[in-house]
C-alpha positions as CSV (number, residue, x, y, z in Angstrom):
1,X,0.0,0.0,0.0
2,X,1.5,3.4,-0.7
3,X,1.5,6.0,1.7
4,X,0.7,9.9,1.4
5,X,2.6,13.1,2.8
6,X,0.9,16.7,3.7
7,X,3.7,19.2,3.4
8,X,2.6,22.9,3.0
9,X,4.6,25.1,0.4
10,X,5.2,28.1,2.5
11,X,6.0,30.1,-0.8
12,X,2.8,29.5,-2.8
13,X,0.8,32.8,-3.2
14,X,-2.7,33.2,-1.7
15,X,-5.2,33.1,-4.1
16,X,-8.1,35.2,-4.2
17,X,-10.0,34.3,-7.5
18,X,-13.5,32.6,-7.2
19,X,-14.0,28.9,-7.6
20,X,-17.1,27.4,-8.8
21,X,-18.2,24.0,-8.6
22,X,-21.1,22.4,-11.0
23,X,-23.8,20.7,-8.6
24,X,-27.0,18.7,-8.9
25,X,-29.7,18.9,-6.9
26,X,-28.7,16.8,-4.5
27,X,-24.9,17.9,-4.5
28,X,-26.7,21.7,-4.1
29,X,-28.5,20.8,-0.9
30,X,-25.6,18.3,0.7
31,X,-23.4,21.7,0.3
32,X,-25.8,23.8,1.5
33,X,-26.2,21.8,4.7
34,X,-22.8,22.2,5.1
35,X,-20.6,19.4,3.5
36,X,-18.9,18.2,-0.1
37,X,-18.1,14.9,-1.0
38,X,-14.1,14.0,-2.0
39,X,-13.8,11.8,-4.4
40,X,-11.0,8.8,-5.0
41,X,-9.8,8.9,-8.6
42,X,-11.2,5.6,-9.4
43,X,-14.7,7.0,-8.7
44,X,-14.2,9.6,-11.5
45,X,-15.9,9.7,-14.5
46,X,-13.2,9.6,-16.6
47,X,-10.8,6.4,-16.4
48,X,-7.6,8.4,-17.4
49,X,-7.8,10.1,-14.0
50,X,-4.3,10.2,-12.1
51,X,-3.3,7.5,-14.5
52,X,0.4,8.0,-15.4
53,X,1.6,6.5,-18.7
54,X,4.5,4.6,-16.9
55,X,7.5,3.2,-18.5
56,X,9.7,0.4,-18.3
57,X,12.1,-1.9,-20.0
58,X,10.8,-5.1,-21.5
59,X,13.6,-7.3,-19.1
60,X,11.8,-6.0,-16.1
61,X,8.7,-8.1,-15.3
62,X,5.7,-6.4,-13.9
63,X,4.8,-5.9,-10.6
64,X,2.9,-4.3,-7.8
65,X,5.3,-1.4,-6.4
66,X,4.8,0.6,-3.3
67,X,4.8,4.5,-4.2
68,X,4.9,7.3,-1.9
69,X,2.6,10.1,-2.4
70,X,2.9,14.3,-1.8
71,X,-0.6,16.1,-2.4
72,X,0.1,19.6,-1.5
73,X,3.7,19.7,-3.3
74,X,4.1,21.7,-6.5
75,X,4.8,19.8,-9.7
76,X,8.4,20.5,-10.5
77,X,9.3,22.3,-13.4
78,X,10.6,19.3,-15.1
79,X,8.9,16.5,-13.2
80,X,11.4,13.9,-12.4
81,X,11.5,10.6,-14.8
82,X,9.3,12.5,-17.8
83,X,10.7,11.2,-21.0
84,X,8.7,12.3,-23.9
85,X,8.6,9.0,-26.0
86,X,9.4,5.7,-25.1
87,X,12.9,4.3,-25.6
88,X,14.2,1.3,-27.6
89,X,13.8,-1.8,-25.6
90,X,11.2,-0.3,-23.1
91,X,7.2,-0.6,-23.5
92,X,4.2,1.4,-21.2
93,X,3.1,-1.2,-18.2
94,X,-0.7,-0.7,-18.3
95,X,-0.8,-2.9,-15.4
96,X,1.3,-0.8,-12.9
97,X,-0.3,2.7,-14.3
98,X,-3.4,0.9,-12.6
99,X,-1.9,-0.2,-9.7
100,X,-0.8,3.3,-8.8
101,X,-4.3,4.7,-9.2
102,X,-5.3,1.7,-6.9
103,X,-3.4,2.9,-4.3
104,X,-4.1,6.4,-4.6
105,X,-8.0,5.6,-4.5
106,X,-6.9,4.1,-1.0
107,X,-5.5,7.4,0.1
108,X,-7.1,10.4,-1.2
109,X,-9.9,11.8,-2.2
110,X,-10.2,14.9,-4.7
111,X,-12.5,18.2,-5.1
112,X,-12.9,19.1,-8.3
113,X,-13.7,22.6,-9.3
114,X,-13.7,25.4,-11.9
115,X,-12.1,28.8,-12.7
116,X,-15.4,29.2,-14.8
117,X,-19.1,29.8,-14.2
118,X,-19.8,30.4,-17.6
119,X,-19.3,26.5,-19.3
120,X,-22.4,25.1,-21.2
121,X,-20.8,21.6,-21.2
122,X,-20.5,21.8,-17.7
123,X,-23.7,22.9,-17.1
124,X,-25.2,20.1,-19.3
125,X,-23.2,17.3,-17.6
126,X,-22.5,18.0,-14.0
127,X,-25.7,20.4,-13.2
128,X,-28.2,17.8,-14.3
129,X,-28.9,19.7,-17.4
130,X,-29.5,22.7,-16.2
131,X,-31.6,22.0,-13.4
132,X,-28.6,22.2,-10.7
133,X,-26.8,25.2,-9.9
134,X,-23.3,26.8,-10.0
135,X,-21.9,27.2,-6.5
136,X,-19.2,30.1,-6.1
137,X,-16.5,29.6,-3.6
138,X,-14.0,32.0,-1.8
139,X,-10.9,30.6,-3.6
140,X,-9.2,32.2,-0.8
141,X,-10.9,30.6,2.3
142,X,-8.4,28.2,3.7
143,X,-10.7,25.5,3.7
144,X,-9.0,25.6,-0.1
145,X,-5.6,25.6,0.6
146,X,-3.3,23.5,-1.5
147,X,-5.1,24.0,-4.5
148,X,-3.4,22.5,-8.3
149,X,-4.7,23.7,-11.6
150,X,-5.6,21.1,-13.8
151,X,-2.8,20.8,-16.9
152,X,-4.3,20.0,-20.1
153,X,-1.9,18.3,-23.4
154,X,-3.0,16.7,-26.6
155,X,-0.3,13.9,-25.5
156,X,-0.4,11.4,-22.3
157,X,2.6,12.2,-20.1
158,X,4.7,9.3,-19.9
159,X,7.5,8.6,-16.7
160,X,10.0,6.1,-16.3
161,X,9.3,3.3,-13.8
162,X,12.7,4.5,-12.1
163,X,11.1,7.6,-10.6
164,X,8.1,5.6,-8.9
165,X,11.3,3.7,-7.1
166,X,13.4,6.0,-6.2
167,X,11.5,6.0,-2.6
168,X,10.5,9.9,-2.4
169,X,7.4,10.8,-2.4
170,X,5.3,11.9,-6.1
171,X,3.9,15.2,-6.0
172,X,0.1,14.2,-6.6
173,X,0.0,17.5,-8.7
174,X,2.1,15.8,-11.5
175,X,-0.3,13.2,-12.5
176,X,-3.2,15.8,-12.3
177,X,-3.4,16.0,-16.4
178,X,-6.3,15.6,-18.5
179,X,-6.7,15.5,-22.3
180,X,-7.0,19.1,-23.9
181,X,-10.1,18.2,-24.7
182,X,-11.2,18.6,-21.6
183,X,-9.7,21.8,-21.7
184,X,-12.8,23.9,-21.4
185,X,-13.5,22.6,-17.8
186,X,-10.9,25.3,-16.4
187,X,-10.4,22.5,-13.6
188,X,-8.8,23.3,-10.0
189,X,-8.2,20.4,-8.0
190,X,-8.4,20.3,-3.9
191,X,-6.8,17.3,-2.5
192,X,-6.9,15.3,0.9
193,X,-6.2,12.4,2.5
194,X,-9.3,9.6,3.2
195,X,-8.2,9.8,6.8
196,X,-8.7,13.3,7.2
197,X,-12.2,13.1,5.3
198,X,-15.5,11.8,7.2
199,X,-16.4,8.4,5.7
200,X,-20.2,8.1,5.5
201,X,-22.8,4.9,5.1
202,X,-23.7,6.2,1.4
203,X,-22.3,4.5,-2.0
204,X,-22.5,6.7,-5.8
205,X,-24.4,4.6,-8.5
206,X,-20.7,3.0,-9.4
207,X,-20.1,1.4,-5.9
208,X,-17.2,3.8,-4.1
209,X,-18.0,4.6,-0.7
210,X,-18.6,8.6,-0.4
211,X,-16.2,10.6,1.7
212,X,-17.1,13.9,2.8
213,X,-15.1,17.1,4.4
214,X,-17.5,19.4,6.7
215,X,-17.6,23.0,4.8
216,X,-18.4,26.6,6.8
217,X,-20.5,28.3,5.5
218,X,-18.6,31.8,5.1
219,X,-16.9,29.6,2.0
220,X,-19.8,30.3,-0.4
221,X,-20.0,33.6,-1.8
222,X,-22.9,33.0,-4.4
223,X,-25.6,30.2,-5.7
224,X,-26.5,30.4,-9.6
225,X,-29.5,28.6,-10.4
226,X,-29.8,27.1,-13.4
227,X,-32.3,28.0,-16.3
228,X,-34.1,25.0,-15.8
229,X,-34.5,24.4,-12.3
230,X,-37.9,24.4,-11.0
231,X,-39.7,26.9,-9.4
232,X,-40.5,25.4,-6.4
233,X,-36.4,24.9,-5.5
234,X,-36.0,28.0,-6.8
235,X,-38.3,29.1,-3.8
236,X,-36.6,26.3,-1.1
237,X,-33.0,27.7,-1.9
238,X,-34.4,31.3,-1.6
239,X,-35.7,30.5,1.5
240,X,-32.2,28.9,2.9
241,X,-30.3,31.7,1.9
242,X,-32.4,35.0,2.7
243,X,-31.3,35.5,5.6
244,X,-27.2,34.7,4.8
245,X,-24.4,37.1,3.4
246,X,-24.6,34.1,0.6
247,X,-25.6,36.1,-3.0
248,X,-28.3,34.4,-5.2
249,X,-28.9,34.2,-8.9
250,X,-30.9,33.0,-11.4
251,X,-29.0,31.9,-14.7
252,X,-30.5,32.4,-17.8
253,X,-30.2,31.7,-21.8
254,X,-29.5,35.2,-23.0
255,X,-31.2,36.3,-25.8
256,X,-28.1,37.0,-28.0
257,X,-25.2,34.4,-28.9
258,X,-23.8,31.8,-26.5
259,X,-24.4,33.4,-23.5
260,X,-26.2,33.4,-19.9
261,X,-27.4,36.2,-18.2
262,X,-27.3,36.0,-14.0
263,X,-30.5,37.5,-12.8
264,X,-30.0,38.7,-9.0
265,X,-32.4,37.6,-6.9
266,X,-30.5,38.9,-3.9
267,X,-27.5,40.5,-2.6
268,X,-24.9,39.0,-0.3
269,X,-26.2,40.5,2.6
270,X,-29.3,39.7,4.6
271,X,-32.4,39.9,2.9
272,X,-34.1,41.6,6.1
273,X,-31.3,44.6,5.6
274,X,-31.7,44.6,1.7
275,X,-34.7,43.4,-0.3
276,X,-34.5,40.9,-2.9
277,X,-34.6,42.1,-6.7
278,X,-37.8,40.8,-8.6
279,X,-37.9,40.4,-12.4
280,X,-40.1,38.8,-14.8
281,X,-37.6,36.1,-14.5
282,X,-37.5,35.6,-10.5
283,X,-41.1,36.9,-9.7
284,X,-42.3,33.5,-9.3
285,X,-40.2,33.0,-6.3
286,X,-42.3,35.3,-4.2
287,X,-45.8,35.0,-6.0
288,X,-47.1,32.4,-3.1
289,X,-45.9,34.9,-0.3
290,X,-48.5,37.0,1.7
291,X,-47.1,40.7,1.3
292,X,-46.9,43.8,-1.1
293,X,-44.2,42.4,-2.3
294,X,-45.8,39.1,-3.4
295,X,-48.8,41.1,-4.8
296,X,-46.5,43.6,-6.7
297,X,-44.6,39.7,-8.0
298,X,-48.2,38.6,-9.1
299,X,-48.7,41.4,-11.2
300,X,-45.3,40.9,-12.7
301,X,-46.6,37.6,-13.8
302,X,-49.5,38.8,-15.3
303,X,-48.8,41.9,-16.9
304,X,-45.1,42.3,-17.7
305,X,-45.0,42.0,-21.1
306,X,-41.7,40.4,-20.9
307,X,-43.2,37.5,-18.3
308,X,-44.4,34.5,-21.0
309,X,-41.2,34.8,-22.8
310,X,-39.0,34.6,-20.3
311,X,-40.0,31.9,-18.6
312,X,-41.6,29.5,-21.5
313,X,-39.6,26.2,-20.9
314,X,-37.0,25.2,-22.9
């Protein structure tokens, strides 16, 4: 089994951009309450996660090997044992690329987020098409310390067995590479051990046991919802987040090009100190309410001339 080590770089720089992570339904509400799942590599989606192209001469024979692990280390600037095409006499082990993805499954589990609120892949695929919401993060919060930005190449990295045995430990950072065609996901990547995560009783659809890391609050700067989430949790996550210093948007298909527009629905203050902002859009959030405000909302509904367009499904 290989082991992991948690050494802080002293010299990285704080960073203050936002993050954003893509969410269901569900993944919205678990957040909300407080916690985000970690995920091993193995439970991915995609099965080149964390899987190094590793290299080895054809006299060697195959064989489970015990690897030492770094995830908060900087990839070096010319990681150690990266050759960039594979030698005479030498062949890629497939089954020890898997072996060392085994064993990092067994250690760590991953958050996965974005530079970007603005993808309409992501939105498709990891917001339940459109349904879910985008969840902005305080990039600077500590809870987010550590964090690696995802490297994207058209070609599979590929190492030399010899730097897997040379017994010190493999910055986790360096095998965080996808395809470039994954390039539009703008991924940052927080990583931590198993041990330090909160195992729970609940399995994903694939089998892996969910780990979980408890999340304050004061981490989320904003929700988007998404242009097709309903109404009624449209009114559920207005009604978590009124009272919070948590801002709240509505996402929309804009009416020009390839674009969204983010319709406020309130600020990131208190609702109580600052009112929320009804549109044709948001209106039917407060429509059910008892209050001039609600009565002002119905109108909206009825006799904005904007109101069936904007919210006619689609």
């Amino acid at each position: 089994m290989g082991t992991v080590e948690t050494a802080v770089d002293q010299s990285i720089e704080p960073v203050t951009q936002s993050l954003y992570k893509y969410v269901d339904v569900a993944g919205l509400r678990r957040i909300l309450d407080g916690s985000i799942r970690f995920t091993q590599p193995s439970a991915f989606n995609d099965p080149f996660e964390l899987l190094p192209e590793i290299v080895l001469s054809t006299k060697e024979q195959e064989r489970p090997i015990n690897v030492s692990f770094d995830i908060l280390a900087r990839r070096r600037c010319t990681p150690v044992g990266e050759i960039d095409h594979v030698p005479q006499g030498y062949c890629s082990s497939d089954a020890t690329s898997r072996d060392v993805v085994r064993q990092l499954s067994a250690l760590i589990g991953i958050l996965s987020l974005s530079r970007t609120n603005q993808s309409l892949l992501m939105w498709s695929h990891y917001a339940d098409q459109y349904t879910g919401a985008v969840i902005e993060f305080d990039g600077a919060h500590e809870f987010f310390v550590g964090q690696i930005d995802m490297e994207y190449r058209s070609i599979r990295p590929k190492t030399d067995l010899t730097d897997y045995l040379a017994g010190k430990p493999i910055p986790v950072s360096e095998l965080c590479v996808k395809s470039d065609q994954a390039a539009y996901e703008q991924e940052v990547r927080v990583i931590r051990t198993l041990a330090d995560c909160e195992k729970t009783d609940q399995y994903d659809r694939r089998g892996f046991q969910i780990y979980i890391r408890r999340m304050p609050v004061e981490c989320i700067k904003a929700v988007f919802l998404g242009e097709r989430t309903d109404v009624g949790l449209q009114r559920e996550i207005y009604s978590r987040l009124k009272e919070t210093n948590i801002g709240l948007f509505l996402t929309a298909v804009d009416g020009a090009g390839y674009a969204f527009r983010h319709e406020r629905i309130k600020f990131n203050v208190p609702a109580s100190r600052m009112g929320p902002m009804i549109s044709p859009r948001t209106a039917h959030i407060f429509s059910d309410e008892q209050n001039v405000r609600a009565e002002f909302a119905r109108w909206m509904i009825h006799n904005h001339p904007l109101s069936k367009a904007v919210n006619k499904p689609i």
